[in-house]
Biopython code that builds the backbone (N, CA, C, O; Angstrom):
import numpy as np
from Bio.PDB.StructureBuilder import StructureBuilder

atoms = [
    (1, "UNK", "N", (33.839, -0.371, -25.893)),
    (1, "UNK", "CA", (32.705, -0.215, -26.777)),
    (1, "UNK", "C", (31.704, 0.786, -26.199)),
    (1, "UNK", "O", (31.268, 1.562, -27.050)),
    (2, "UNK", "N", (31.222, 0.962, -24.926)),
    (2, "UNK", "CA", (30.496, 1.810, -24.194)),
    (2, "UNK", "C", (31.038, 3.046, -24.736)),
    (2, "UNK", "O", (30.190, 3.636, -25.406)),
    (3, "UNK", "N", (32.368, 3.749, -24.666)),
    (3, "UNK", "CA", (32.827, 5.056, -25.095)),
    (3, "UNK", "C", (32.649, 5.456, -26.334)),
    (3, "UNK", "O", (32.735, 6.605, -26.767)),
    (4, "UNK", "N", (32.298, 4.089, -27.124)),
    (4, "UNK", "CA", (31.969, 4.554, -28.547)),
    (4, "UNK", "C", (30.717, 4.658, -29.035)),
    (4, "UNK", "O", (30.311, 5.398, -29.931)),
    (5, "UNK", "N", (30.006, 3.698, -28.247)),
    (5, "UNK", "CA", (28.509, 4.023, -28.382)),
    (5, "UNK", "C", (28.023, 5.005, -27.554)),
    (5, "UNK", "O", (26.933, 5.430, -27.937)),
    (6, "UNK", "N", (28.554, 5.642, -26.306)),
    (6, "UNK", "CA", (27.870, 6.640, -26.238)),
    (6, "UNK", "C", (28.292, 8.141, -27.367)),
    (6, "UNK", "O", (27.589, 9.118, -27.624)),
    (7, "UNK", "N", (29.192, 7.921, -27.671)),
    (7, "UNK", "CA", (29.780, 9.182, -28.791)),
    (7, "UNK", "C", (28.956, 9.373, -29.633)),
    (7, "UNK", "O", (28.585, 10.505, -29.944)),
    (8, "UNK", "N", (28.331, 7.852, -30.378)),
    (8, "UNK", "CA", (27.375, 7.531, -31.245)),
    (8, "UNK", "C", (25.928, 7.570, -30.660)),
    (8, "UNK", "O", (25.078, 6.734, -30.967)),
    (9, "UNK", "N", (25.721, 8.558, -29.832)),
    (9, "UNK", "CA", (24.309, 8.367, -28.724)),
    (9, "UNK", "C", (23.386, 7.206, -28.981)),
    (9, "UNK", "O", (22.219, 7.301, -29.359)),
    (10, "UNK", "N", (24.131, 5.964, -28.700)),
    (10, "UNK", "CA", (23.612, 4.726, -29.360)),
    (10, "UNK", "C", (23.002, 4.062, -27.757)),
    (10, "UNK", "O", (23.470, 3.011, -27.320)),
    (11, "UNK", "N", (21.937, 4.828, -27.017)),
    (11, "UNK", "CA", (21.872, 4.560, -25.770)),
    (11, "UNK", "C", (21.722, 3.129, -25.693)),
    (11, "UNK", "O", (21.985, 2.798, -24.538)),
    (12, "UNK", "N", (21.417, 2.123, -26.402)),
    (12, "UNK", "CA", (20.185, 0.748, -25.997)),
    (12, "UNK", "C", (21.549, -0.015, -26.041)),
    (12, "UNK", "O", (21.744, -0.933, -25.243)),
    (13, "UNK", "N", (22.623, 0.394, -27.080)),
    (13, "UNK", "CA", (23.984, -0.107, -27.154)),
    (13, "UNK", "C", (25.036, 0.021, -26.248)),
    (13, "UNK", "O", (25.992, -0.742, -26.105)),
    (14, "UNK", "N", (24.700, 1.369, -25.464)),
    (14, "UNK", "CA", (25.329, 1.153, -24.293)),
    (14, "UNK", "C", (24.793, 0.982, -23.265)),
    (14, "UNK", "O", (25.525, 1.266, -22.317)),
    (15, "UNK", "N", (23.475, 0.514, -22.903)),
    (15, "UNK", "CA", (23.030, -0.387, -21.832)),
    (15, "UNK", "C", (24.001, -1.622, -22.195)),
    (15, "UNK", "O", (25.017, -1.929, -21.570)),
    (16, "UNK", "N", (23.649, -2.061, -22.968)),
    (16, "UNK", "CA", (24.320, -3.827, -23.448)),
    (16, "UNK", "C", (25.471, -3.971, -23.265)),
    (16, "UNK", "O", (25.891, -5.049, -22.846)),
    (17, "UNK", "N", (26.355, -2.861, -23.545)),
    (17, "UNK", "CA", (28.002, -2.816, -22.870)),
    (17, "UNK", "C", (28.092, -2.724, -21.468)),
    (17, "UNK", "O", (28.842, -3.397, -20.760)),
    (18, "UNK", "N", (27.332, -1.904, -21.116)),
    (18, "UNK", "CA", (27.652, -2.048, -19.780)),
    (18, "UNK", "C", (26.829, -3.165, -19.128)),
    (18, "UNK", "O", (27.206, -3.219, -17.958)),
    (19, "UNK", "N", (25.698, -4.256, -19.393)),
    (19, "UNK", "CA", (25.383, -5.219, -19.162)),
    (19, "UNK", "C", (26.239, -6.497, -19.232)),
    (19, "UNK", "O", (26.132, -7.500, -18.527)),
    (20, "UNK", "N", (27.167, -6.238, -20.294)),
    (20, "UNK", "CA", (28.152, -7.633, -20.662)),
    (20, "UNK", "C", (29.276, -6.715, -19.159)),
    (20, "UNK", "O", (29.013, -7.259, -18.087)),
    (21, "UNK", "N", (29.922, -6.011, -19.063)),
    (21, "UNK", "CA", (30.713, -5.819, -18.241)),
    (21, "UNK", "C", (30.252, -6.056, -16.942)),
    (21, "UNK", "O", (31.042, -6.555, -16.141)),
    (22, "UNK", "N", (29.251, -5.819, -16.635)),
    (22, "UNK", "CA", (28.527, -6.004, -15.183)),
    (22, "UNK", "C", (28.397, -7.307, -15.107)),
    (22, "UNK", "O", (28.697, -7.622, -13.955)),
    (23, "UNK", "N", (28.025, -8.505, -15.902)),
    (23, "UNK", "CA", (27.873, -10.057, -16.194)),
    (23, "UNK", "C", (29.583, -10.421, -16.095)),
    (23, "UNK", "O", (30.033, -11.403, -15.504)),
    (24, "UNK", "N", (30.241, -9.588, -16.678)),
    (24, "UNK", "CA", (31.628, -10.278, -16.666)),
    (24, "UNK", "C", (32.353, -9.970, -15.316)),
    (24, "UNK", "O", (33.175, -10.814, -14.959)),
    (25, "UNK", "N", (32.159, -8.847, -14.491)),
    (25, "UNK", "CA", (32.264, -9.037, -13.146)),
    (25, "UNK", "C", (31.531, -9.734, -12.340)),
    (25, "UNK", "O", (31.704, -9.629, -11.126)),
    (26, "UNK", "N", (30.654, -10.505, -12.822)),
    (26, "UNK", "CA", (29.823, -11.110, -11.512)),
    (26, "UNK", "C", (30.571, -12.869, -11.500)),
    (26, "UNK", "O", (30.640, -13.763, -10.657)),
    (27, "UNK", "N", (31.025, -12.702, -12.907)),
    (27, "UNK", "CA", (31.319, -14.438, -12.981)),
    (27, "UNK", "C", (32.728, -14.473, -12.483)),
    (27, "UNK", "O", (33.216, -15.603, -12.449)),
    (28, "UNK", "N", (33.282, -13.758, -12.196)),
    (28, "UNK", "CA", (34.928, -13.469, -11.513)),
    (28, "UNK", "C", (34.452, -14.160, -10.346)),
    (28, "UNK", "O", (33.408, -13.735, -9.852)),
    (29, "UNK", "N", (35.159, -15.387, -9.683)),
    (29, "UNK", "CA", (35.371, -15.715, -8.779)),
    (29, "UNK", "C", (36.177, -15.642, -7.788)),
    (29, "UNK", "O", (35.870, -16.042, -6.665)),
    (30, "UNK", "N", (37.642, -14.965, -8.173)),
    (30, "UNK", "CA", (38.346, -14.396, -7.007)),
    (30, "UNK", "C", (38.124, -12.799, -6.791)),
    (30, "UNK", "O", (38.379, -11.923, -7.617)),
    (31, "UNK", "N", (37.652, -12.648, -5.642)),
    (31, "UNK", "CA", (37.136, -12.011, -4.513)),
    (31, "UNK", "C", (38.301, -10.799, -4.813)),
    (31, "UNK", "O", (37.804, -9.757, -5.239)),
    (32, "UNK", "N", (39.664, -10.796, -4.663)),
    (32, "UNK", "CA", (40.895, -10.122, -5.130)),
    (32, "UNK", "C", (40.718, -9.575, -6.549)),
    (32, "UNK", "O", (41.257, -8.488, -6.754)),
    (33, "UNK", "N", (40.194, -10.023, -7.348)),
    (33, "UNK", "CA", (40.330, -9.657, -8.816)),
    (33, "UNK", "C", (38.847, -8.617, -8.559)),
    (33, "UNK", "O", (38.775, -7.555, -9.178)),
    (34, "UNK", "N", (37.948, -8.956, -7.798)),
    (34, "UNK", "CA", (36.468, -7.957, -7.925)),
    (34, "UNK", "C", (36.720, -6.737, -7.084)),
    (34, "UNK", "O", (37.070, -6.737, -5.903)),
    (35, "UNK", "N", (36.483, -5.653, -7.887)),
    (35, "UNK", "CA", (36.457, -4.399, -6.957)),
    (35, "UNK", "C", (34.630, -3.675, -7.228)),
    (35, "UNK", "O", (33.997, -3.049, -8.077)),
    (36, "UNK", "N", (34.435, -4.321, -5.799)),
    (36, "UNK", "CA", (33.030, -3.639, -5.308)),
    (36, "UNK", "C", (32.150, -2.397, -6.224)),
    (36, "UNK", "O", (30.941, -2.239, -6.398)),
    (37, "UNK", "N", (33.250, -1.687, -6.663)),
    (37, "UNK", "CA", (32.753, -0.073, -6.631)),
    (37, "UNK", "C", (32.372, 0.064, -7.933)),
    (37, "UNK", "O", (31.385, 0.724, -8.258)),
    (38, "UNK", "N", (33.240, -0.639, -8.876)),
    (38, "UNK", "CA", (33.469, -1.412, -10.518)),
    (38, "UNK", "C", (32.283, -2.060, -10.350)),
    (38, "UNK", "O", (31.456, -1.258, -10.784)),
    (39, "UNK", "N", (31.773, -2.922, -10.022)),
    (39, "UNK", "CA", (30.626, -3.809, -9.980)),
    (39, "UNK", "C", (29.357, -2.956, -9.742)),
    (39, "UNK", "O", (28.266, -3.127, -10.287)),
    (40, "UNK", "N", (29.633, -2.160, -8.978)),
    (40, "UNK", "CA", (28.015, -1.288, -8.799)),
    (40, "UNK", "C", (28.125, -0.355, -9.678)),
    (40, "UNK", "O", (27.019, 0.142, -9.894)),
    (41, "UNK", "N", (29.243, 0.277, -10.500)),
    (41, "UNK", "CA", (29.158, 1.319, -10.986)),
    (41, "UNK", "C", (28.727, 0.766, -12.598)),
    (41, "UNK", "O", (28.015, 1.479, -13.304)),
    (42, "UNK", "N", (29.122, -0.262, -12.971)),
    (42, "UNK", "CA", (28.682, -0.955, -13.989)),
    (42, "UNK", "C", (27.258, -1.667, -14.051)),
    (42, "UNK", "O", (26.798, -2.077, -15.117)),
    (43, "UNK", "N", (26.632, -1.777, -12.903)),
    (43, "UNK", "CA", (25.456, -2.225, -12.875)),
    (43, "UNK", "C", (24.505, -0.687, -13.261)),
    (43, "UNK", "O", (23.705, -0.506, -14.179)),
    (44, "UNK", "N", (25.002, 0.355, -12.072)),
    (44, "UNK", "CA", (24.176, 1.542, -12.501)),
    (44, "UNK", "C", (24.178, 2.459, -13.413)),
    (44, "UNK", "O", (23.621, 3.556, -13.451)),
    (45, "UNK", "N", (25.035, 1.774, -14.344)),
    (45, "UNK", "CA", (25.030, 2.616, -15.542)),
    (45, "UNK", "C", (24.222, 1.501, -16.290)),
    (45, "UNK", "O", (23.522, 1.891, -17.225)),
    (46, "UNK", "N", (24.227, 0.717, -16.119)),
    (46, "UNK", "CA", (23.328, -0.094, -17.256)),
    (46, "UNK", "C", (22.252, 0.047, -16.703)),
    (46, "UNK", "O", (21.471, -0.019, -17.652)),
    (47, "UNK", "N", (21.728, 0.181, -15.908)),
    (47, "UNK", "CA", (20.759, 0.801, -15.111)),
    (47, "UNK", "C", (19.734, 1.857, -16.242)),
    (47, "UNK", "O", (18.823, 1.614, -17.034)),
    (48, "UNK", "N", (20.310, 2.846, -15.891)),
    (48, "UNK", "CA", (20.326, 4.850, -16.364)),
    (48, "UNK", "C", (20.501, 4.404, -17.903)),
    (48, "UNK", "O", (19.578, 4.822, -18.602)),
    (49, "UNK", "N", (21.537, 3.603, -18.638)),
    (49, "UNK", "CA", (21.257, 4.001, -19.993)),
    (49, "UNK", "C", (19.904, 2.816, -20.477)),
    (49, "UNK", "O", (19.422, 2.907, -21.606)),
    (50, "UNK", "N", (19.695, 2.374, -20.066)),
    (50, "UNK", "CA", (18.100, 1.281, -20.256)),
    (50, "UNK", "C", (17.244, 2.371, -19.822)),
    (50, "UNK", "O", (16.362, 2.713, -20.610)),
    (51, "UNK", "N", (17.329, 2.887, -18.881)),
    (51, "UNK", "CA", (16.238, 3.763, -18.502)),
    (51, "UNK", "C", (15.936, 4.992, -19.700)),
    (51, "UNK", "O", (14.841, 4.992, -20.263)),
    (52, "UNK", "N", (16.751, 5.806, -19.971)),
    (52, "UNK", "CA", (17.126, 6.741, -21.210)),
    (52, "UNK", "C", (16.918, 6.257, -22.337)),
    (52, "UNK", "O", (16.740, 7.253, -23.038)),
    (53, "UNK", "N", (16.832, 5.433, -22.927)),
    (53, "UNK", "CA", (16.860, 4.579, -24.271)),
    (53, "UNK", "C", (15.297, 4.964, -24.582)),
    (53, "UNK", "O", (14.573, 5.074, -23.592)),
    (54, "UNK", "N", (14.804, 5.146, -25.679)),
    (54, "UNK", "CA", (13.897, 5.483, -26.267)),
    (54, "UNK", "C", (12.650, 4.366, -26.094)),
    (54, "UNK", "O", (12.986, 3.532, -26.934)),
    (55, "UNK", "N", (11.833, 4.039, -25.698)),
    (55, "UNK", "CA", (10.541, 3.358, -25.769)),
    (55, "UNK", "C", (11.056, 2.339, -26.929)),
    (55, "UNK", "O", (11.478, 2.660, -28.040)),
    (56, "UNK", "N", (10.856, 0.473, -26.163)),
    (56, "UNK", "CA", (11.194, -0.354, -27.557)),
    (56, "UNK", "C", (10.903, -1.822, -26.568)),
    (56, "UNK", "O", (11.027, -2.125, -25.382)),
    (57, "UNK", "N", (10.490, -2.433, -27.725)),
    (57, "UNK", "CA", (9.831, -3.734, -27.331)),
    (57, "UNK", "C", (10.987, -4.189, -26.344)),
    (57, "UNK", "O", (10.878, -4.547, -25.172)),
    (58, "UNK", "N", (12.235, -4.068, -27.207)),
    (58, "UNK", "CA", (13.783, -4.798, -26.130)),
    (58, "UNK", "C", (14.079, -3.917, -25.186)),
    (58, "UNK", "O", (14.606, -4.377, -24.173)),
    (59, "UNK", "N", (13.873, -2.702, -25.245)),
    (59, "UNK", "CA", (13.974, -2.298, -23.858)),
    (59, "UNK", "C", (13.225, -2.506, -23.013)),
    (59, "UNK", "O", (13.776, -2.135, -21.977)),
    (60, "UNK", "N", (12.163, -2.927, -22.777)),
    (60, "UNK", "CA", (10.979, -3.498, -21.748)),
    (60, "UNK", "C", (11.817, -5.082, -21.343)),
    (60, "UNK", "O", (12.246, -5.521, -20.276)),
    (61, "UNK", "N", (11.796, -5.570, -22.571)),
    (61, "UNK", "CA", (12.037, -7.453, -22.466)),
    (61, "UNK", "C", (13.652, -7.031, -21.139)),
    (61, "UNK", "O", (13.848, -7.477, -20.009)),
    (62, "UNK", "N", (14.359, -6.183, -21.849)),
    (62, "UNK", "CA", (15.927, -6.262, -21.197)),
    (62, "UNK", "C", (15.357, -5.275, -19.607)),
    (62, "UNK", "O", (16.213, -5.214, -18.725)),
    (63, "UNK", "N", (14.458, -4.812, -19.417)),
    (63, "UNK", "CA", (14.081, -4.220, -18.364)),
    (63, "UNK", "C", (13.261, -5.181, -17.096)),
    (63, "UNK", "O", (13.341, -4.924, -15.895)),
    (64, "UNK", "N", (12.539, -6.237, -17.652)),
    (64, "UNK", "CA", (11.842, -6.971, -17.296)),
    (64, "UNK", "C", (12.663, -8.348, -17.193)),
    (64, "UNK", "O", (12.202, -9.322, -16.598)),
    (65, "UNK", "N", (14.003, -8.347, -17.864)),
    (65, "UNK", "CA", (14.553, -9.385, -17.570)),
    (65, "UNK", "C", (15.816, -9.238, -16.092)),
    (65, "UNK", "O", (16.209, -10.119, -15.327)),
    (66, "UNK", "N", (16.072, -8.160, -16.137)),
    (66, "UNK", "CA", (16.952, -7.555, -15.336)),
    (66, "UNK", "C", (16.296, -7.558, -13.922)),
    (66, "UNK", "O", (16.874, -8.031, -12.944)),
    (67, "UNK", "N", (14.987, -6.970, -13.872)),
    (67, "UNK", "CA", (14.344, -7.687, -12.845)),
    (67, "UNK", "C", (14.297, -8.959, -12.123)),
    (67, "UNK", "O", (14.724, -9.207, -10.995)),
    (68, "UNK", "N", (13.948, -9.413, -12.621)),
    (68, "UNK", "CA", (14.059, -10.779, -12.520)),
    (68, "UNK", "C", (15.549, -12.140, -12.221)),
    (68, "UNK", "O", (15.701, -13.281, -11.784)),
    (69, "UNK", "N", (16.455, -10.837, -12.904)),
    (69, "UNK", "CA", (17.744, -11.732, -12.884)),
    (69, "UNK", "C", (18.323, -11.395, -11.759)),
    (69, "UNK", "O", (18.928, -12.166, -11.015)),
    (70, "UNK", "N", (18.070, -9.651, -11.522)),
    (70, "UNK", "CA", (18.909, -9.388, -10.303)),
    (70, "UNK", "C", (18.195, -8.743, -9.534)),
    (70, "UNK", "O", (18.003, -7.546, -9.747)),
    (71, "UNK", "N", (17.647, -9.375, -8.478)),
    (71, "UNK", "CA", (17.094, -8.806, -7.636)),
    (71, "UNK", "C", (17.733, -8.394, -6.150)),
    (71, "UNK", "O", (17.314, -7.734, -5.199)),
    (72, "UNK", "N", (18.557, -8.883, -6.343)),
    (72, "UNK", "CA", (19.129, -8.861, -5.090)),
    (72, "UNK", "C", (20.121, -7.108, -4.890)),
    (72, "UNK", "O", (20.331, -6.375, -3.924)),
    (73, "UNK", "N", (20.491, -7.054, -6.342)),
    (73, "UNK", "CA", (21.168, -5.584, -6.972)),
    (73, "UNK", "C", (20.518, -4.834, -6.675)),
    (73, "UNK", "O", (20.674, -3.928, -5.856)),
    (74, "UNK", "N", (19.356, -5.203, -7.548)),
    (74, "UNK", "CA", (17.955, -3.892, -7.359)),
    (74, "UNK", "C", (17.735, -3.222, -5.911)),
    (74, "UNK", "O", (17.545, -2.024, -5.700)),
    (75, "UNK", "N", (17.808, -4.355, -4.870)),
    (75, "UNK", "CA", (17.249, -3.648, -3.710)),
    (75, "UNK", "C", (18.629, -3.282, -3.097)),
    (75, "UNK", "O", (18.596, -2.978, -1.904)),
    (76, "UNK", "N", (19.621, -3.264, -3.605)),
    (76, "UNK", "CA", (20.932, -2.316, -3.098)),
    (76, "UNK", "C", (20.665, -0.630, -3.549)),
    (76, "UNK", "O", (21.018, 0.427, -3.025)),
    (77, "UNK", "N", (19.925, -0.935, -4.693)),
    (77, "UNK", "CA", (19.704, 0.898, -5.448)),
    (77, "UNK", "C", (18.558, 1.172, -5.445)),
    (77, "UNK", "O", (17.865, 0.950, -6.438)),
    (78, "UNK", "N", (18.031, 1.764, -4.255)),
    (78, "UNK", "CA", (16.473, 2.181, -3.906)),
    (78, "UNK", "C", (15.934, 2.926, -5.035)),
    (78, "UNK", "O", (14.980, 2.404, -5.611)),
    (79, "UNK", "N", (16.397, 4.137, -5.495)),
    (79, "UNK", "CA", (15.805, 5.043, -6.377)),
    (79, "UNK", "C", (15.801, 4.112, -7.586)),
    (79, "UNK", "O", (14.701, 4.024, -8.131)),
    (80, "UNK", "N", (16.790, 3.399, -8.124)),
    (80, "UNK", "CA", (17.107, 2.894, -9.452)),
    (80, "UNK", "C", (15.644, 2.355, -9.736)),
    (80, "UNK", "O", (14.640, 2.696, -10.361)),
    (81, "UNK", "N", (16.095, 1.300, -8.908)),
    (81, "UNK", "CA", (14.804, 0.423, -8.549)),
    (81, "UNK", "C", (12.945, 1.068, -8.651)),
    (81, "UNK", "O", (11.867, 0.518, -8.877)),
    (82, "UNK", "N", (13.351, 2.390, -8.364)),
    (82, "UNK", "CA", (11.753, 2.705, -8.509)),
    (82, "UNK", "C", (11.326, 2.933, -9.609)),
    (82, "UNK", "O", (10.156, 2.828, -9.979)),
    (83, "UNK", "N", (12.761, 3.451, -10.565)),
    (83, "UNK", "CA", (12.056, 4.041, -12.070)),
    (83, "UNK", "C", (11.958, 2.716, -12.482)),
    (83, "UNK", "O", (10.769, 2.450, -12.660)),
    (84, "UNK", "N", (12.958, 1.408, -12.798)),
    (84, "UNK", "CA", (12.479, 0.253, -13.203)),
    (84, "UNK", "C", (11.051, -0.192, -13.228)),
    (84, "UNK", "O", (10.348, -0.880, -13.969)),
    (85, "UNK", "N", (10.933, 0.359, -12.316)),
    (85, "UNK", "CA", (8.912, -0.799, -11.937)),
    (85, "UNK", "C", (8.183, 0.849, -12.339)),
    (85, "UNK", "O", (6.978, 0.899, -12.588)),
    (86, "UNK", "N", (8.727, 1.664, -12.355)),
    (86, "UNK", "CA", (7.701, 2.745, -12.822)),
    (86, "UNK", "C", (7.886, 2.491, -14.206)),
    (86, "UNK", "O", (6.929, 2.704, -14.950)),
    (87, "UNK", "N", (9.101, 2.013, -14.743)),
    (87, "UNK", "CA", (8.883, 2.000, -16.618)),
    (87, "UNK", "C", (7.866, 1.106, -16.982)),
    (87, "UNK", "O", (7.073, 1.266, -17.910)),
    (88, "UNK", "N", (7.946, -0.173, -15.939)),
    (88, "UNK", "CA", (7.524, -1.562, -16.521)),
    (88, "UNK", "C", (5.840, -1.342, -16.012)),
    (88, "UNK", "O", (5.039, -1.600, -16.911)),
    (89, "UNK", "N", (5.273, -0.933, -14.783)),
    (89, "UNK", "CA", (3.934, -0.619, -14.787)),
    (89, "UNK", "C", (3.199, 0.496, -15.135)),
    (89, "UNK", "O", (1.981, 0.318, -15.098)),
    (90, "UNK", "N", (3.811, 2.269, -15.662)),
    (90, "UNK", "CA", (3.294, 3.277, -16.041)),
    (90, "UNK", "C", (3.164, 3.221, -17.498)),
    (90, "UNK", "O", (3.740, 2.292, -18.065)),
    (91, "UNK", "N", (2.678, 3.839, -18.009)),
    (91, "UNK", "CA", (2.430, 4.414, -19.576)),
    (91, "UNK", "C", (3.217, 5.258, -19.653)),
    (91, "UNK", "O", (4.180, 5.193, -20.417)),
    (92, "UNK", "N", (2.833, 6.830, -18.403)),
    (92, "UNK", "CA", (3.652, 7.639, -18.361)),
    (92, "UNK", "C", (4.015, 7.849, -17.050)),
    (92, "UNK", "O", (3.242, 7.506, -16.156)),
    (93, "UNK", "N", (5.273, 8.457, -16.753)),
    (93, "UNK", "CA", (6.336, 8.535, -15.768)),
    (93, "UNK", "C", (5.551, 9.807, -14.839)),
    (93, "UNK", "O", (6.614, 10.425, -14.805)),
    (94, "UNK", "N", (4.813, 10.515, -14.235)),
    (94, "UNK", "CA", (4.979, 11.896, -13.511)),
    (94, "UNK", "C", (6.394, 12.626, -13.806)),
    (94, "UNK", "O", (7.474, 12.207, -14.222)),
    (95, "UNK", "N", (5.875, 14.016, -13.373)),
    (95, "UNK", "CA", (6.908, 14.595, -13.744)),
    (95, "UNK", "C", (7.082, 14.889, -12.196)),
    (95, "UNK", "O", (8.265, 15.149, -11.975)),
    (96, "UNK", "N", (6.309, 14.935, -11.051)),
    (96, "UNK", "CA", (6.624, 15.510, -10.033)),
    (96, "UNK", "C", (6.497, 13.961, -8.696)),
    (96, "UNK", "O", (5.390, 13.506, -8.406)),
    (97, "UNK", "N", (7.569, 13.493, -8.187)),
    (97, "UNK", "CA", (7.840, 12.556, -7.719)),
    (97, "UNK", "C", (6.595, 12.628, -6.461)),
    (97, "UNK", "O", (5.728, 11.783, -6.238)),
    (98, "UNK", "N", (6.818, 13.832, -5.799)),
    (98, "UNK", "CA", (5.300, 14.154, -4.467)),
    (98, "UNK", "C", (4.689, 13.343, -4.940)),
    (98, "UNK", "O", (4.593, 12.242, -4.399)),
    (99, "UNK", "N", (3.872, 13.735, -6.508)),
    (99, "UNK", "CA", (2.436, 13.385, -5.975)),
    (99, "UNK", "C", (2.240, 12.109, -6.714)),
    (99, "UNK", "O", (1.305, 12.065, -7.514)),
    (100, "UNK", "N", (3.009, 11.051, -6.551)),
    (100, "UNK", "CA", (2.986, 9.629, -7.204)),
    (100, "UNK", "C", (2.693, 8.660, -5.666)),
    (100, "UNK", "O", (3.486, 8.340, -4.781)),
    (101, "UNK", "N", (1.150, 8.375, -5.830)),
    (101, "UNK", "CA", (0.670, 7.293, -4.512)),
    (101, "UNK", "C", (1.368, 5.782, -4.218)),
    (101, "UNK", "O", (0.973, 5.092, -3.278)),
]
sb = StructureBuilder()
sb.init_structure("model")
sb.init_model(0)
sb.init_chain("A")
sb.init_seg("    ")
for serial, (resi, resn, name, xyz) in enumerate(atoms, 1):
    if name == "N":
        sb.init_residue(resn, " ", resi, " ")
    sb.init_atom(name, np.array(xyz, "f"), 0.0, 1.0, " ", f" {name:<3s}", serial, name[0])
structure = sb.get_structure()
């Protein structure tokens, strides 16, 4: 579904695909069936397309919930992690990373 919603530049739709896939690797309990790289690469794309998605009440709620759910992820992806809390506390983003205190 991700390959089709991004075709359909349906960004908020493919956060959510790649959110159910990242949820469906986490509940895998054999260790053999999880490949590491699959798991982060599905987290950071749901990441980037939440981030990209146009300004929307559910993208904040699904931004602010993701926080909260995974924190432990978050502080594996330093940069990810900064635009998150820059979406959820700025109005607007800087354009030049320097001069953000």
């Amino acid at each position: 579904m991700a390959k089709y919603y991004i075709h359909e530049k349906e960004t908020l739709d493919v956060a959510k695909s790649y959110h159910t896939i990242f949820e469906t690797y986490e509940k895998i309990k054999d260790e053999g069936m999880k490949n590491e790289e699959d798991v982060s690469s599905a987290f950071k794309n749901y990441i980037l397309y939440l981030l990209i998605t146009p300004q929307s009440e559910e993208k904040i709620e699904l931004l602010t919930e993701m926080e909260k759910k995974y924190p432990r992820q978050l502080d594996q992806e330093e940069l990810l992690t900064k635009y998150v809390r820059k979406f959820l506390t700025y109005e607007l983003v800087p354009l030049k990373e320097d001069e953000i205190r």
